[in-house]
C-alpha positions as CSV (number, residue, x, y, z in Angstrom):
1,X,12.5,29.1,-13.3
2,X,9.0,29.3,-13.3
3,X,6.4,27.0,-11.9
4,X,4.8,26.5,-15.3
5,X,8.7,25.9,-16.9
6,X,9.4,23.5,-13.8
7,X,6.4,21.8,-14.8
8,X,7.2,21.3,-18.4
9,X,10.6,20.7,-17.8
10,X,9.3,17.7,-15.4
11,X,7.3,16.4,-17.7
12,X,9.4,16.2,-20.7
13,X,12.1,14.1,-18.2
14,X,8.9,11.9,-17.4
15,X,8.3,11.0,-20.6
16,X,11.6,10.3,-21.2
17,X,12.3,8.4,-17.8
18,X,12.7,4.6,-18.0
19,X,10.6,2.3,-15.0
20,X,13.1,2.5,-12.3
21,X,13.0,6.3,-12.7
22,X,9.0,6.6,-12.5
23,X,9.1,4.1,-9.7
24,X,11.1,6.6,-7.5
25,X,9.2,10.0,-8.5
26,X,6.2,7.7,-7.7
27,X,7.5,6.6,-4.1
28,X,8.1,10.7,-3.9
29,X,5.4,11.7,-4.5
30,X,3.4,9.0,-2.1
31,X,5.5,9.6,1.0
32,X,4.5,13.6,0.7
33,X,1.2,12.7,0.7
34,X,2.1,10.3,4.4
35,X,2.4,12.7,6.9
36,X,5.6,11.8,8.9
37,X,6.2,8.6,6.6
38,X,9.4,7.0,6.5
39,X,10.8,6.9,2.9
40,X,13.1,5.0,3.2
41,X,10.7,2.0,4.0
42,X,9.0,2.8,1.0
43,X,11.7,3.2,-1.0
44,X,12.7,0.5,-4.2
45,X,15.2,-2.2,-3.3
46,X,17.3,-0.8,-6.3
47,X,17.3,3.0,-4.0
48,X,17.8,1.0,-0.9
49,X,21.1,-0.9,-2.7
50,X,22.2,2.3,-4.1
51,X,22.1,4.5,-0.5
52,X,23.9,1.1,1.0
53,X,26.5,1.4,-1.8
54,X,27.0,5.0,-1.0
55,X,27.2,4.5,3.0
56,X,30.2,2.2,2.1
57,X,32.6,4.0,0.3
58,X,31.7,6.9,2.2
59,X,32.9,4.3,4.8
60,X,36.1,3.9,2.9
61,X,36.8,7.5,2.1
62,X,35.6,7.4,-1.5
63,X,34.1,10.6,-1.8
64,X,34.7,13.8,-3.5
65,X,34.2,17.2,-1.2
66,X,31.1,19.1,-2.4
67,X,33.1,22.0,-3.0
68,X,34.9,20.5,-5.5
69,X,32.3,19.0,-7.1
70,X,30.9,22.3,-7.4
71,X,33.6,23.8,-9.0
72,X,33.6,21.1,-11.9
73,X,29.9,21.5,-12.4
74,X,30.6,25.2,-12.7
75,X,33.2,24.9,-14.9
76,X,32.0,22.1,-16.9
77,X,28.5,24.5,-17.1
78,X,29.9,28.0,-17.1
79,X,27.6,28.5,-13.8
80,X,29.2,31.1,-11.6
């Protein structure tokens, strides 16, 4: 994809995003701009609840291997 179809592509999502959404692309785009910032002090309490979440069933042994996630997407998609 090209940069000019990346950048329509973005903003079509972004005017489609809801709040929490903008928020995060927001908090994105601010750390870049902080040299050596930590994100993840930045981040929303929502994206901090979410990566905690994650971290426990991870924990648990709820995941799925990436490999076979991939293999669904491509399926699903017809990617090869």
């Amino acid at each position: 994809m090209e940069t000019r179809e990346l950048k329509e592509t973005l903003k079509k999502k972004i005017d489609n995003a809801n709040d929490d959404v903008l928020l995060e692309i927001l908090n994105i785009f601010n750390n870049e701009e902080i040299e050596g910032g930590d994100w993840y002090k930045n981040a929303s309490p929502a994206l901090k609840d979410a990566l905690q979440k994650s971290i426990e069933q991870a924990e648990r042994g709820e995941v799925i291997p990436h490999e076979e996630v991939m293999r669904k997407i491509k399926a699903k998609y017809g990617f090869k």
